[in-house]
N, C-alpha and C positions, 0 to 999 in steps of 0.2 A: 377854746382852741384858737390859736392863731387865724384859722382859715373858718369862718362861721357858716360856708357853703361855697357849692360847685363855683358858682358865678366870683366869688369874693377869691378864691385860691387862683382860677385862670385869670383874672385880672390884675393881681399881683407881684409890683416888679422884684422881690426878693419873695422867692420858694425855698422854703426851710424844712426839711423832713427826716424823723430817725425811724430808722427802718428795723424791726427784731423778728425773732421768730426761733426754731427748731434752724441750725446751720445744717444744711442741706436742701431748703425749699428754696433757695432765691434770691437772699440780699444782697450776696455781693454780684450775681447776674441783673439783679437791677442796680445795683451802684454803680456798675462799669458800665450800662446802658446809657444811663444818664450823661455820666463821666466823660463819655466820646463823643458826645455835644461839644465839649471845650467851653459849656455854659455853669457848669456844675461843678462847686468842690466839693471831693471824696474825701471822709473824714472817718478812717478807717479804725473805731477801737481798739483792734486786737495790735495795729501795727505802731499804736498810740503806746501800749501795755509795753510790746516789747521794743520800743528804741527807747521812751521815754522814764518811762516806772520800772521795767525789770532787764534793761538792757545789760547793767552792771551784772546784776544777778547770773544771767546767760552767760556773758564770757564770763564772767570769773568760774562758773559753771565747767566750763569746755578746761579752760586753763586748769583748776583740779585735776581734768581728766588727765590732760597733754603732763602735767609734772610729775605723773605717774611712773611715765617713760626719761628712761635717765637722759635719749639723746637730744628729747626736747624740753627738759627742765633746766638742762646746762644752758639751749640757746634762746628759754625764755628768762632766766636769771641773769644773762649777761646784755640782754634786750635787742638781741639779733634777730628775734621774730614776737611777729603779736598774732595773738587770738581775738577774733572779733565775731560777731552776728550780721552775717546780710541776710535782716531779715528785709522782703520787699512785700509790696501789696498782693504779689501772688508766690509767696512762699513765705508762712507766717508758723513754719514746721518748730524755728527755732523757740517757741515762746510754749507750744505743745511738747516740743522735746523735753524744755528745763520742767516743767509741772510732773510729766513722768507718771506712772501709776504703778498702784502697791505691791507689794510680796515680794517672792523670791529672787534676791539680788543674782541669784546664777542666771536668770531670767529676763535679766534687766530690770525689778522693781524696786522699790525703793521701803527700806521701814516706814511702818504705817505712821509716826513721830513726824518722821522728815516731809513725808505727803502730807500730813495736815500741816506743816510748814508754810512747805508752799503752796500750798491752796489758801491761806490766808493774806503769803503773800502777793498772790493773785485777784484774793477778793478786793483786797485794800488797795490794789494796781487797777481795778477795773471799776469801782467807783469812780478813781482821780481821774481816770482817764474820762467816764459819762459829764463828771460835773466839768469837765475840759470844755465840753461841746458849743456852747454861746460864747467860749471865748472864740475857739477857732470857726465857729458861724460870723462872728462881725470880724476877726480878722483874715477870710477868706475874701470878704467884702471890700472892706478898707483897705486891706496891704496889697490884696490882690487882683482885685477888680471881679471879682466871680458873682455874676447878678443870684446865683442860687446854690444849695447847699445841700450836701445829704450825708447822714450819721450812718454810719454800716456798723452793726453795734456786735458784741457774741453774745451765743446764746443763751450765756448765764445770765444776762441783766436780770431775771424774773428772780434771780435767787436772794439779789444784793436789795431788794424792795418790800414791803407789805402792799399787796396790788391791792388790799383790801381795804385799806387805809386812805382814804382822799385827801389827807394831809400829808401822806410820804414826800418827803424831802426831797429827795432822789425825784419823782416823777412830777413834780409841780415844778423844779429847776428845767428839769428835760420838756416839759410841756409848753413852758412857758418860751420856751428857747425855739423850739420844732414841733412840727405836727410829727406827732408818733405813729406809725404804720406798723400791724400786725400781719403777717406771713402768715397764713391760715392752713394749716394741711388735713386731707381728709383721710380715712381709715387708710385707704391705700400707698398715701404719702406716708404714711409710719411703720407699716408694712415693709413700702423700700428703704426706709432708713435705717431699718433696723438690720435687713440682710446687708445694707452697705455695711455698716457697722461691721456685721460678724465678719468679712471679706477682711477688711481692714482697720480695727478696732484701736483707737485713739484717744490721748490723753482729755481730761473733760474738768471742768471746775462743778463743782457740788455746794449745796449749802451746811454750813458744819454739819448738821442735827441730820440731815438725812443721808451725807456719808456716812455719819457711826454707826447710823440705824443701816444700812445696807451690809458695812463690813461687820458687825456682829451679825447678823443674819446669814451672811456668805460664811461666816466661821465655822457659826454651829451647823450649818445645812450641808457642811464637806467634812465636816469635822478636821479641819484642817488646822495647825499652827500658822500663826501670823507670815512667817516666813517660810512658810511652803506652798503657800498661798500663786501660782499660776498667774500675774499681771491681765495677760489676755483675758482667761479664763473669768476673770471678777469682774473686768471691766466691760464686758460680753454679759456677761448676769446683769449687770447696773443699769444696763443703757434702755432698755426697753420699762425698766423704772421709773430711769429720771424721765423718759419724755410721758410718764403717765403723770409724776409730780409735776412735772412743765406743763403740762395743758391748761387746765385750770386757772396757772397763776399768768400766766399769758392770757388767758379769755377775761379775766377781772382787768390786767391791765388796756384790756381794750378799751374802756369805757372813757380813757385818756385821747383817744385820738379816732381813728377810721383801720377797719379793716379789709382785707385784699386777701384772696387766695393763691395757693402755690400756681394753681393750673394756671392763674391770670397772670403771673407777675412770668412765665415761662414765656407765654406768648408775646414777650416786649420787645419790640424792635428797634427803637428809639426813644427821644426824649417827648415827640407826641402823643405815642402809646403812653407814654407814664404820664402824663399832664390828664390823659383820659379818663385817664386808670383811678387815679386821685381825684378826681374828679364824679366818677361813679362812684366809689366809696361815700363822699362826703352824703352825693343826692340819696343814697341808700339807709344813712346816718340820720338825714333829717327828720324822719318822722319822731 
């Protein structure tokens, strides 16, 4: 690990850290923590994904839709207006928007063909963006004078990895680059995530093998055709799934870094509290 204990990580004038977890415990409530130090760049994945890797994707996305309608296909073909993505650090809808999720197009979902599309186009967007990370760590530094660093990563990284592998590619680049931070949540943390979910149920990235295995299983268990298939309705089924598939490969990949709970990472108030924080980690680490 970069930081070999409590004493060596507070001593150190360049703080490097990627932060993962289940998105709803914390990470970007401790990136924006840090963040308003004015000490710390925020190096935000998802908003990496959608300006850099699937920005084109998104508007040409939107543009589809708008050439639908004849009176703004005339005034995008004669170039009197554009379509674009603002996407910002705190509205990252548009990158959840284009991924979409499956069945019934009356419904808003999408063929199950075109969702595994883009989910892959997503996978392959969400690597480029992790192995991004040491670049924009020393160019935070050097271009921009930021004595420290933090990776606000999404949830799927546990999919794109073998946590069980101490050669993964992916986590010896990310290891090497930051101290990895796991967002730990307990029975009740997954409890609320999962009523938030069903409130408001949301586009999600999967890993091939266990999308197909969910939507064969949601097929036969509704007896439903592909395209009658309810968006909500599947991805409400899924979700209390994927985070039982995500524990596991998140607790293996802990073994890369230091971990932290939801409860603790709530309680931050500043950039002290997290210097603390990381710091209790590491001394809990050392035995």
């Amino acid at each position: 690990m970069l930081y070999r204990d409590a004493d060596h990580w507070r001593a150190a004038a360049q703080k490097r850290v990627l932060v993962y977890g289940m998105s709803g415990l914390g990470k970007t409530h401790m990136s924006t923590t840090v963040r308003a130090s004015g000490n710390w760049f925020h190096y935000s994945i998802d908003y990496r994904i959608g300006t850099r890797y699937m920005g084109e994707l998104i508007a040409d996305n939107a543009k589809a839709e708008a050439m639908k309608v004849p009176f703004l296909r005339a005034l995008l073909l004669s170039d009197s207006i554009y379509i674009g993505s603002n996407i910002t650090f705190d509205n990252l809808s548009p990158v959840s928007t284009y991924l979409g999720k499956p069945g019934d197009a009356d419904k808003g979902g999408l063929p199950i063909d075109e969702y595994q599309r883009r989910q892959e186009q997503f996978r392959t967007s969400e690597i480029a963006a992790l192995n991004d990370t040491a670049y924009f760590a020393d160019r935070a530094h050097d271009l921009y004078g930021y004595p420290h660093f933090i990776c606000d990563t999404g949830g799927s990284i546990c999919e794109w990895i073998d946590p069980d592998d101490d050669t993964d590619p992916l986590m010896q680049a990310l290891s090497t680059a930051c101290l990895p931070i796991w967002i730990k949540g307990d029975t009740a943390h997954t409890a609320a995530l999962i009523a938030r979910f069903d409130k408001a149920p949301k586009p999600m990235a999967y890993q091939p093998a266990f999308l197909l295995q969910c939507w064969d299983s949601y097929l036969a268990e509704t007896g439903l055709g592909e395209d009658r298939v309810d968006p909500d309705a599947f991805v409400r089924w899924t979700y209390a799934r994927a985070l039982a598939h995500r524990q596991p490969r998140y607790e293996a990949m802990s073994r890369w870094g230091v971990t932290v709970t939801a409860d603790e990472v709530a309680s931050l108030k500043g950039e002290a509290d997290f210097v603390d924080l990381v710091a209790d980690a590491l001394e809990r680490r050392a035995p």
